[in-house]
NUSE-854052 format. One record per residue (C-alpha): residue in one letter; x, y, z negated. Coordinates in nm, 4 decimals, padded with zeros to 6 digits. Example, Ala and Ser with C-alpha at 12.3 -4.5 7.8 and 13.67 -1.06 7.14 Angstrom:
% residues 2
<nuba 'a', <01.2300, -00.4500, -00.7800>>
<nuba 's', <01.3670, -00.1060, -00.7140>>
//
This chain:
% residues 137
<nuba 'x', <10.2792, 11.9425, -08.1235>>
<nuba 'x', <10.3019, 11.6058, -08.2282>>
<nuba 'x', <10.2595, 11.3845, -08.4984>>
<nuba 'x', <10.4226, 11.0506, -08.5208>>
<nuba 'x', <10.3180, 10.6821, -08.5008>>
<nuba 'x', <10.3927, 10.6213, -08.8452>>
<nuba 'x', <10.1037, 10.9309, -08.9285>>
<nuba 'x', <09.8819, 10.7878, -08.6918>>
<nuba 'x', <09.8933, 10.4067, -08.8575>>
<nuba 'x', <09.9286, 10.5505, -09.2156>>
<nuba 'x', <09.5883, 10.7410, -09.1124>>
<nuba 'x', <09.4169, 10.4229, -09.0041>>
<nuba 'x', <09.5121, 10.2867, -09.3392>>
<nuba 'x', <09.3978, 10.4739, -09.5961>>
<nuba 'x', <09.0622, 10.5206, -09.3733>>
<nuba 'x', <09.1022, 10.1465, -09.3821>>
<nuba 'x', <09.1552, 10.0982, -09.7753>>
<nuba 'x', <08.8651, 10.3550, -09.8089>>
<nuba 'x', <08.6564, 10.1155, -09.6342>>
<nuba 'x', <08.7188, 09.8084, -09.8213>>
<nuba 'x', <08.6673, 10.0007, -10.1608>>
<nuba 'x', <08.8859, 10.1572, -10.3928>>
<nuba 'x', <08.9777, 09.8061, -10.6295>>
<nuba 'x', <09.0279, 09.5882, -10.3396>>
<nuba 'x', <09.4106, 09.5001, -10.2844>>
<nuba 'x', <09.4928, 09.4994, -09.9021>>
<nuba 'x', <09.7754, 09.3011, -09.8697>>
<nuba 'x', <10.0755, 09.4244, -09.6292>>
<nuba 'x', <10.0186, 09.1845, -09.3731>>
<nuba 'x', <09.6813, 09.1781, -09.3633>>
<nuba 'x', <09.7167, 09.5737, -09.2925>>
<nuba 'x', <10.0144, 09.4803, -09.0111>>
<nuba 'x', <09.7778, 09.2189, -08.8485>>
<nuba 'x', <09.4315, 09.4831, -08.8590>>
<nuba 'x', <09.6849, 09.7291, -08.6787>>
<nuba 'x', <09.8981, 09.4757, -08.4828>>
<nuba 'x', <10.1806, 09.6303, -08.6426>>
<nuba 'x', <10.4786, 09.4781, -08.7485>>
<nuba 'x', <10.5446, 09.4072, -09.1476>>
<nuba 'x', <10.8720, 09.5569, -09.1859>>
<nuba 'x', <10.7228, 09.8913, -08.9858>>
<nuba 'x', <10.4332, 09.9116, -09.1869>>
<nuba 'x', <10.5858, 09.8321, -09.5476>>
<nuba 'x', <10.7615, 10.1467, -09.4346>>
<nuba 'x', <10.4718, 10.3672, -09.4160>>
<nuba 'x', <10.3177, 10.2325, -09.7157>>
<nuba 'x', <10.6292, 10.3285, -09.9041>>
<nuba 'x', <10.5991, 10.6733, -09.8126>>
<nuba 'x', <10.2273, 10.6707, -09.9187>>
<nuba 'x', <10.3200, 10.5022, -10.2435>>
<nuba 'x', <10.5468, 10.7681, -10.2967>>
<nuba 'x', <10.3265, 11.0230, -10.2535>>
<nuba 'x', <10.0783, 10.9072, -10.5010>>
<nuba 'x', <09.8160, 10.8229, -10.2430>>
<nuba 'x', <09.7942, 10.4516, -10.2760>>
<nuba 'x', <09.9744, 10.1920, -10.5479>>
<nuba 'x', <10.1573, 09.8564, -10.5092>>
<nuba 'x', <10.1127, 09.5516, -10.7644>>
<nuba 'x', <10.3425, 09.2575, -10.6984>>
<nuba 'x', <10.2387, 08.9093, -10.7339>>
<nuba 'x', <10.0265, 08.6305, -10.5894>>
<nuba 'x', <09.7257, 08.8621, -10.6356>>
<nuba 'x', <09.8998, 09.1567, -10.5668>>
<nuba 'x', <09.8767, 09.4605, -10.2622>>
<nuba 'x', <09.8049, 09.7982, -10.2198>>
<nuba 'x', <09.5277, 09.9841, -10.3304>>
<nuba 'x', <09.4287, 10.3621, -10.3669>>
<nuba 'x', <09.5460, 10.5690, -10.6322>>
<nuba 'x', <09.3265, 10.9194, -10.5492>>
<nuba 'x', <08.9744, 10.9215, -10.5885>>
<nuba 'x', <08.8222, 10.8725, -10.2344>>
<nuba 'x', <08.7138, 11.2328, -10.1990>>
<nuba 'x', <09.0570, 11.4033, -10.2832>>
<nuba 'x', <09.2514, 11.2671, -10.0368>>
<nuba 'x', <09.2654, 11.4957, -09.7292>>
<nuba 'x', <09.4416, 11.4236, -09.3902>>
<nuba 'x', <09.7002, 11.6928, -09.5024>>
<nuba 'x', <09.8199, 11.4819, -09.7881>>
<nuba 'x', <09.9075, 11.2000, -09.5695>>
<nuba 'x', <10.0533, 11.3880, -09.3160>>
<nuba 'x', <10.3036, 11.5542, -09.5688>>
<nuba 'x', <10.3238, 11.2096, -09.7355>>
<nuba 'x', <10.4665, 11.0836, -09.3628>>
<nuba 'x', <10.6052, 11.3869, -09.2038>>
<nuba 'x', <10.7556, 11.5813, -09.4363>>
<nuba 'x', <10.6803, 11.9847, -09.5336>>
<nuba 'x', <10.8973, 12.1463, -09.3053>>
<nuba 'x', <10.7773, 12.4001, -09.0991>>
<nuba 'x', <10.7020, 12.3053, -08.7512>>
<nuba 'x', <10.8461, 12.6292, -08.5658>>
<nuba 'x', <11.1853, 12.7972, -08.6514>>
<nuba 'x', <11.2717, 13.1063, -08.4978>>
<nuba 'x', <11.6810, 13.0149, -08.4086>>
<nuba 'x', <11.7048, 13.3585, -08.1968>>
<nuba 'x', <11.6773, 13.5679, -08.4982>>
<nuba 'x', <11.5704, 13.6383, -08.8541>>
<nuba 'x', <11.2175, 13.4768, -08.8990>>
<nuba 'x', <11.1172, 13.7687, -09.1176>>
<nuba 'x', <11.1125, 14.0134, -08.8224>>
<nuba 'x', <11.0476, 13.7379, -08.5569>>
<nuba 'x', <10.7037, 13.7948, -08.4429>>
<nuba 'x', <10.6830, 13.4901, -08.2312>>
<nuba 'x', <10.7338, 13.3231, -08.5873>>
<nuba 'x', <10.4612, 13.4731, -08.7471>>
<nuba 'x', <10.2118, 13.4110, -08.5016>>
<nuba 'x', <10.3090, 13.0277, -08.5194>>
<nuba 'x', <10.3199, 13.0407, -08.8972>>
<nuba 'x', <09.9671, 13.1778, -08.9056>>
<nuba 'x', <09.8468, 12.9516, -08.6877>>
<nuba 'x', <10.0381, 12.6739, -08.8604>>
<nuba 'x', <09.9138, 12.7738, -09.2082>>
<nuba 'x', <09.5347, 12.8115, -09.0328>>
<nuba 'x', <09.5881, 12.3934, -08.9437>>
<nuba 'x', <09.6901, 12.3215, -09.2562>>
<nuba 'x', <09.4340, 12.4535, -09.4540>>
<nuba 'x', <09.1501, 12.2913, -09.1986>>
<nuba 'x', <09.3423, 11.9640, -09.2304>>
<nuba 'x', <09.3452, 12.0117, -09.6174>>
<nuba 'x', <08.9811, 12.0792, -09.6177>>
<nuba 'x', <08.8948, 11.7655, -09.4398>>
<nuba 'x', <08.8450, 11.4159, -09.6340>>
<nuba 'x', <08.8963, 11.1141, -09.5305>>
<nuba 'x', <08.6323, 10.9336, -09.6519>>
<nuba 'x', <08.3811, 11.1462, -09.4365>>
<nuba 'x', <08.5589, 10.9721, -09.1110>>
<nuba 'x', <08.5578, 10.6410, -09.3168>>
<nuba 'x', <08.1682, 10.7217, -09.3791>>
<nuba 'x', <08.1256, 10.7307, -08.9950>>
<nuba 'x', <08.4087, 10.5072, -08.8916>>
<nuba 'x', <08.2623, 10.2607, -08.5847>>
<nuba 'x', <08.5362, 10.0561, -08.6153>>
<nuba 'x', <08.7946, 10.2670, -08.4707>>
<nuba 'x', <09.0187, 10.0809, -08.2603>>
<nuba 'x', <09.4673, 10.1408, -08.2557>>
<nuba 'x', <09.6390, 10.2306, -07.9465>>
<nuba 'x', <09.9298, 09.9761, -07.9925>>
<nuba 'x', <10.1543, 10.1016, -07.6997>>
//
C-alpha cells in the first residue's frame, strides 16, 4: 500500500499549521517554499483540506490558511480521507466480496488501520516534531 505525495505534503502541513498556532495565517507560498513544492501543486492540496473542513482560506492582503478543527481533533485519518478519498483499498474482482474471504481478511485489516490512524492526533507528532525534513524527489 501506498499513499500519495499529495497525503504526504498535506500531512506536513497541517503538522506545520499546528506548529505555528491555530490564528496564524500561513500563506500558500510560504507553505510551497517550507516544502519546496510548487504553488499550483500545493493550492491543490489545500483545496482538498479546505474542503474537508480541516483548515480555512481568507482572501486578501492579510489573508491565508489557517485551521478550522481544534488541534486535538484532527487525526491522520481525516486528512488522509480529505486527500485520498474513502474508497476501499482492496476489491475482490474474482467474485462477490460478501463470500470472498481474501476480502474480508483485507477489510479487517483495513478497518484495524483505520481506526489506529483515527486514534492518532496530529498535534502529538507536532508536540515532538524535530523539524522534520520533505523528501522532494
Amino acid at each position: 500500500m501506498k499513499y500519495t505525495k499529495a497525503t504526504n505534503y498535506a500531512l506536513h502541513t497541517i503538522v506545520y499549521m499546528i506548529e505555528h498556532g491555530q490564528s496564524e495565517k500561513l500563506s500558500v507560498s510560504t507553505l510551497a517554499e517550507r516544502f519546496n513544492v510548487s504553488v499550483t501543486y500545493l493550492s491543490k492540496i489545500l483545496t482538498q483540506l479546505v474542503k474537508a473542513g480541516l483548515i480555512e482560506s481568507a482572501s486578501g492582503v492579510k489573508g491565508g490558511y489557517v485551521l478550522r478543527k481544534r488541534i486535538e481533533d484532527i487525526s491522520f485519518m481525516d486528512v488522509i480521507k480529505a486527500t485520498e478519498g474513502t474508497g476501499a483499498l482492496f476489491h475482490c474482482g474474482l467474485q462477490e466480496e460478501s463470500e470472498c474471504l481474501i476480502h474480508k481478511v483485507m477489510a479487517e485489516a483495513e478497518n484495524l488501520m483505520e481506526s489506529y490512524l483515527q486514534d492518532k492526533k496530529l498535534y502529538e507528532v507536532a508536540q515532538n516534531n524535530t523539524s522534520c525534513k520533505m523528501d522532494t524527489e
